[in-house]
C-alpha positions as CSV (number, residue, x, y, z in Angstrom):
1,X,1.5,-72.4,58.0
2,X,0.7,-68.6,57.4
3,X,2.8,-66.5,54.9
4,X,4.5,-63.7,55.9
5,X,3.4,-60.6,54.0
6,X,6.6,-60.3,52.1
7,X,5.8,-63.5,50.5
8,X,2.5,-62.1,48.7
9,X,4.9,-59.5,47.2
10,X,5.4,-62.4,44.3
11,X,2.0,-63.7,43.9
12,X,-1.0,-62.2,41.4
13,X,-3.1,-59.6,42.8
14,X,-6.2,-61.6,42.2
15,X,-4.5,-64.1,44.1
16,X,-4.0,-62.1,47.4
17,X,-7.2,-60.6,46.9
18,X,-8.5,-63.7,47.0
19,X,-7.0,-64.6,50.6
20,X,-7.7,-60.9,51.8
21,X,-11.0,-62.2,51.2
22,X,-11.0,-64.8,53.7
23,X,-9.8,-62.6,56.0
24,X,-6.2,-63.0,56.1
25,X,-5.0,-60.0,57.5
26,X,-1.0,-60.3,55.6
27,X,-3.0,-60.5,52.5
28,X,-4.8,-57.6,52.6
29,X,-1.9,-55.5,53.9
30,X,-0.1,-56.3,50.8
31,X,-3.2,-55.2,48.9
32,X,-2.5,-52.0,50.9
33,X,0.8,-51.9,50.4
34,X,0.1,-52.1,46.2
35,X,-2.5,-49.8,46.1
36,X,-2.2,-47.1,48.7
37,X,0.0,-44.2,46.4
38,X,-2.6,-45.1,44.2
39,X,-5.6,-44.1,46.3
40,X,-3.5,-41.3,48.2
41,X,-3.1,-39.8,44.5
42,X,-6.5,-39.9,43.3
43,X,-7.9,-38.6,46.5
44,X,-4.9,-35.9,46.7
45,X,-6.0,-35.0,42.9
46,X,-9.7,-34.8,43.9
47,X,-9.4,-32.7,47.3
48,X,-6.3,-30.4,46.9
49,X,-5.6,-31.5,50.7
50,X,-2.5,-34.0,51.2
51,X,-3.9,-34.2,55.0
52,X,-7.5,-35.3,53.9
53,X,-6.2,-37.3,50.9
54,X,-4.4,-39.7,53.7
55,X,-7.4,-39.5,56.2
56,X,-9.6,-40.1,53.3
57,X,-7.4,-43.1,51.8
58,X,-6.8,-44.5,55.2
59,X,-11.1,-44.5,55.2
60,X,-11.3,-46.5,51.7
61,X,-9.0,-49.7,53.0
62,X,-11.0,-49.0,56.5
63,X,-14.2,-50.1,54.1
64,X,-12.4,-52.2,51.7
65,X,-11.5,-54.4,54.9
66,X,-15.1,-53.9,56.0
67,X,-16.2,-55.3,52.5
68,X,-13.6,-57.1,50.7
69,X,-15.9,-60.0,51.5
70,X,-18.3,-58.5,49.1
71,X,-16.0,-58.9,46.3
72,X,-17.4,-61.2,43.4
73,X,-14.5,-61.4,41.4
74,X,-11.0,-60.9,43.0
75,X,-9.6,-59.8,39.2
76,X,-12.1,-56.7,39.7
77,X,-10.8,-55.5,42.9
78,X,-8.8,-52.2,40.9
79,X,-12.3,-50.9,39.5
80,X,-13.7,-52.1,43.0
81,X,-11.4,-49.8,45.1
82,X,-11.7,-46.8,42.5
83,X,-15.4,-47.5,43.6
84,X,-15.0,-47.0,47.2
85,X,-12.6,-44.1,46.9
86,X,-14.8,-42.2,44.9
87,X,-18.2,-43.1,47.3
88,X,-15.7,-42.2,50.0
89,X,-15.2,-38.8,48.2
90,X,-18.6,-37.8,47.3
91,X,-19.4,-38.5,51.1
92,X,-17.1,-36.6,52.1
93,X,-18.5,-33.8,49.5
94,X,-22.1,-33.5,50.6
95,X,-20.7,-33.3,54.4
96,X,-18.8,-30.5,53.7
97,X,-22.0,-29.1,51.3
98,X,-22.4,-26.2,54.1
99,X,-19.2,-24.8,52.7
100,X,-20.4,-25.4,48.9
101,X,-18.8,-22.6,46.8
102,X,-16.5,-21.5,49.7
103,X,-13.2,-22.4,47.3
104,X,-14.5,-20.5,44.3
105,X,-13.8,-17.4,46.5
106,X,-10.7,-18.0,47.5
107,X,-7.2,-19.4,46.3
108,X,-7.6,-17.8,42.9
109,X,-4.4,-18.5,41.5
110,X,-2.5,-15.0,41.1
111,X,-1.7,-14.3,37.3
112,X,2.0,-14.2,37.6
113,X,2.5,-18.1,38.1
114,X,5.6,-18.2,36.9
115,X,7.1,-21.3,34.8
116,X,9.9,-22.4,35.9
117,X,9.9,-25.3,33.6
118,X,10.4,-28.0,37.0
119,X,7.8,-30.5,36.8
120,X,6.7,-30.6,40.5
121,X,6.2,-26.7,40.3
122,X,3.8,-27.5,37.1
123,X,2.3,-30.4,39.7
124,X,1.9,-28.2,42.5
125,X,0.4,-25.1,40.3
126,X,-2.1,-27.7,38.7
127,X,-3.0,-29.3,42.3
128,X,-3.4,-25.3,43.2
129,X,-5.5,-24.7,39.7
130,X,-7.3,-28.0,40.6
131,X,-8.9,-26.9,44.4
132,X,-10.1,-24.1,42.6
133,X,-13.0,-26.3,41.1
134,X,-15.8,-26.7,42.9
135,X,-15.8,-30.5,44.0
136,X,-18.0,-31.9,41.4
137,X,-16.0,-30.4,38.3
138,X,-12.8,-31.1,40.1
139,X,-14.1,-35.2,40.4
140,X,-15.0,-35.5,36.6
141,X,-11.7,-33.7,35.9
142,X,-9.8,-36.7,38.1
143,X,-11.5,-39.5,37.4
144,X,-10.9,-38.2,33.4
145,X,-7.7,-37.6,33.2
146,X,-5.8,-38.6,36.1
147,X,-8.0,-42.2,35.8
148,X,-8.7,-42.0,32.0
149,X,-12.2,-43.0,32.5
150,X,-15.3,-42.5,30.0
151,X,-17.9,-39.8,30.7
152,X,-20.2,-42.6,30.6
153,X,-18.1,-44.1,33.2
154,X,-17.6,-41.3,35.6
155,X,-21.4,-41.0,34.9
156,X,-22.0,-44.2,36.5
157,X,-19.5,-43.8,39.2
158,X,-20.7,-40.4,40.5
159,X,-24.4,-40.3,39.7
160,X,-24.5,-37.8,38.3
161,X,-26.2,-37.0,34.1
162,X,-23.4,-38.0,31.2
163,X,-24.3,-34.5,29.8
164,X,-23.5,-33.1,33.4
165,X,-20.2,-34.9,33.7
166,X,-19.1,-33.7,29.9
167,X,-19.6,-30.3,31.0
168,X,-17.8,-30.1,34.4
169,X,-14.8,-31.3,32.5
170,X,-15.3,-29.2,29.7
171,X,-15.8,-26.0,32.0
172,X,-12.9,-27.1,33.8
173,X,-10.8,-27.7,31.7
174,X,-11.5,-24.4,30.5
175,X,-10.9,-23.1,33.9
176,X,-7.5,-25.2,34.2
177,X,-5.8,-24.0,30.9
178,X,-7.3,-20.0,32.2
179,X,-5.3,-20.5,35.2
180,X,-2.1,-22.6,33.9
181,X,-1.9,-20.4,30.6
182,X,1.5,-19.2,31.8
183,X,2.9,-22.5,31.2
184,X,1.4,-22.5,27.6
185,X,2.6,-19.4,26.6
186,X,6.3,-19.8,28.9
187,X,9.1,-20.1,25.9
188,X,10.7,-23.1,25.9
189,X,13.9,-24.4,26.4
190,X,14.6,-24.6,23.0
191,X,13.7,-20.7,23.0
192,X,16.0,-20.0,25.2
193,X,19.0,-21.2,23.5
């Protein structure tokens, strides 16, 4: 008797994983259902787009239902998907390569930013200071601190040089404090009272 997919709410992901593997459909839409803010996020972070972030996150579960097959070990299926969306990123980077550098001459963010103190104006100035970055800097600087992962790991996941990946975030981190140094040097609420 099949499940309905409110019934894999309760049950391990490496369980459901397991059944999305045999191609139960309920299964997998549960894996979607736990995992897509997730991947919306970390694309959102990497591309400064909420359009593309959904078109590109609605591509990852297109090619994680492709290849959840491919799966070895259901309890890997997090750093599996992080996989995907990243591939599904860079893709998406060298398509757009004819347009390589075209953010790094526009959006500048202007120098009176203003810090209003609200934490979605400080997420929507950093997703501003953030598509600023050329793609490759802007990656590293995602997949290091939005997924705390190793330069050796993002490395491995974007082929690209450990030496390279340590300075894209360096350099852009450089570039991010540059552009959101009004929130560094805003007085705080305790300065105000």
């Amino acid at each position: 008797m099949p499940r309905s997919q409110a019934s894999y709410a309760k049950i391990p992901e490496a369980l459901v994983v397991g059944l999305a593997r045999k191609g139960n459909r309920d299964a997998f839409a549960e894996l979607v259902t736990r995992r897509q803010s997730w991947v919306r996020n970390l694309m959102r972070r990497s591309c400064g787009d909420a359009t593309l972030a959904d078109d590109l996150a609605q591509q990852v579960f297109l090619q994680a239902w492709r290849n959840i097959h491919s799966l070895r070990e259901p309890g890997a299926f997090g750093g599996w998907l992080r996989r995907l969306a990243v591939t599904c990123w860079l893709q998406h980077m060298r398509a757009q390569d004819a347009l390589h550098g075209a953010n790094e001459l526009s959006g500048i963010m202007p120098e009176s930013t203003g810090a209003s103190g609200v934490a979605t104006d400080m997420g929507m100035d950093l997703d501003a200071a953030l598509a600023t970055l050329p793609g490759p800097v802007r990656l590293c600087i995602v997949l290091a601190y939005h997924e705390r992962m190793t330069h050796g790991e993002i490395a491995d996941l974007a082929g690209l040089p450990p030496g390279t990946v340590k300075s894209h975030i360096r350099r852009g981190t450089d570039r991010l404090r540059s552009l959101l140094s009004a929130y560094r040097d805003a007085p705080s609420s305790e300065d105000l009272s």
